[in-house]
N, C-alpha and C positions, 0 to 999 in steps of 0.2 A: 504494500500500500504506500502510496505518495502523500506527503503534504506537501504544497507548494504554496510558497508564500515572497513576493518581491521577483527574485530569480535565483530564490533557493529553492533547494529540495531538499526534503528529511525521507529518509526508504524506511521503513517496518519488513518484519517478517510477520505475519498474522500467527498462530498459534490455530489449534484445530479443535478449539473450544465455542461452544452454542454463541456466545457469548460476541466471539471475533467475528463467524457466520455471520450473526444479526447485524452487525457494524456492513462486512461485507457486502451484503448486501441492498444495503442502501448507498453505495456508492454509485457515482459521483453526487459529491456533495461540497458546495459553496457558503461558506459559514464563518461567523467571527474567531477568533481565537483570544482568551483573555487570559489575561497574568492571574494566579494564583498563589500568594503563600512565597515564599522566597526560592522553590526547586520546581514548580511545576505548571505550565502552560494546558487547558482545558477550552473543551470546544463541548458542542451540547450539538450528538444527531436530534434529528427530528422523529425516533421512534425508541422508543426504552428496548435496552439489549436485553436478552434471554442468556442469565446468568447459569443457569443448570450446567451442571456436567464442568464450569468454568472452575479453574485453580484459583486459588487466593493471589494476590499479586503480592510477589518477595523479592526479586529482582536488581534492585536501586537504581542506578541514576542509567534515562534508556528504554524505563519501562513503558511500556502502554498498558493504559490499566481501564477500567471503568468502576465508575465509585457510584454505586448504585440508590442509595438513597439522593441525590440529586440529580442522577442521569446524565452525569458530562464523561467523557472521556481526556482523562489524564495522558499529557506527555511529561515526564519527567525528566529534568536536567539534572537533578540532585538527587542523593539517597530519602529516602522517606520513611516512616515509623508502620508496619503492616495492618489492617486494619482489616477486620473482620468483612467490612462491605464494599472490598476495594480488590477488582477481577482483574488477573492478567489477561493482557490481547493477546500482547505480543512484544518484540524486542527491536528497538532499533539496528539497522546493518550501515545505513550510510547517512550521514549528516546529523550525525550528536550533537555535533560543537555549534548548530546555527539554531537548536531548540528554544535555545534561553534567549536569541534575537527574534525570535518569534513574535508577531504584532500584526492585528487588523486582520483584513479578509482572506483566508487562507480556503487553497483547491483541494479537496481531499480524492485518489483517485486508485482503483485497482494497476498495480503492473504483475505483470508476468514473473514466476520465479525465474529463476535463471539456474 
């Protein structure tokens, strides 16, 4: 999965949890991205994910998670505390370092493994 925000790109690897699926497939998707908290950038799809079968997110800095009592999905720049209602996607493979410059209208978009 792509974010695309300016003329960057951040790459995922999704994970094979209900959870990722749901995200998946509602892609393409064109939505704010907002600072949270001092380690972690969040976007909110427009359909609540299907948590079942999904692991806990434990990860740190990199994860894609979803934190399920507010419905946003977590990019994480920095390590974070594990939280009961907070699902891993999946794991950044390319563009860590541009998470934390992340700002305003970001492309969210399926790529092909490789």
């Amino acid at each position: 999965m792509s974010v695309q925000f300016g003329d960057n790109t951040v790459i995922y690897e999704l994970n094979e949890s209900t959870a990722a699926d749901s995200l998946y497939e509602q892609l393409p998707l064109t939505l704010e991205s907002e600072d949270f908290s001092t380690n972690e950038k969040i976007f909110y799809p427009p359909q609540e994910l299907d948590t079942s079968d999904t692991p806990l997110a434990a990860d740190g800095a990199g994860t894609l998670a979803y934190y399920a009592p507010w419905g946003d999905v977590v990019m994480f720049y920095g390590d974070y505390d594990e939280n009961p209602s907070l699902f891993q996607l999946g794991q950044v493979v390319s563009g860590e370092e541009l998470v934390e410059q992340m700002s305003g209208t970001i492309t969210i978009e399926a790529v092909d493994a490789e």
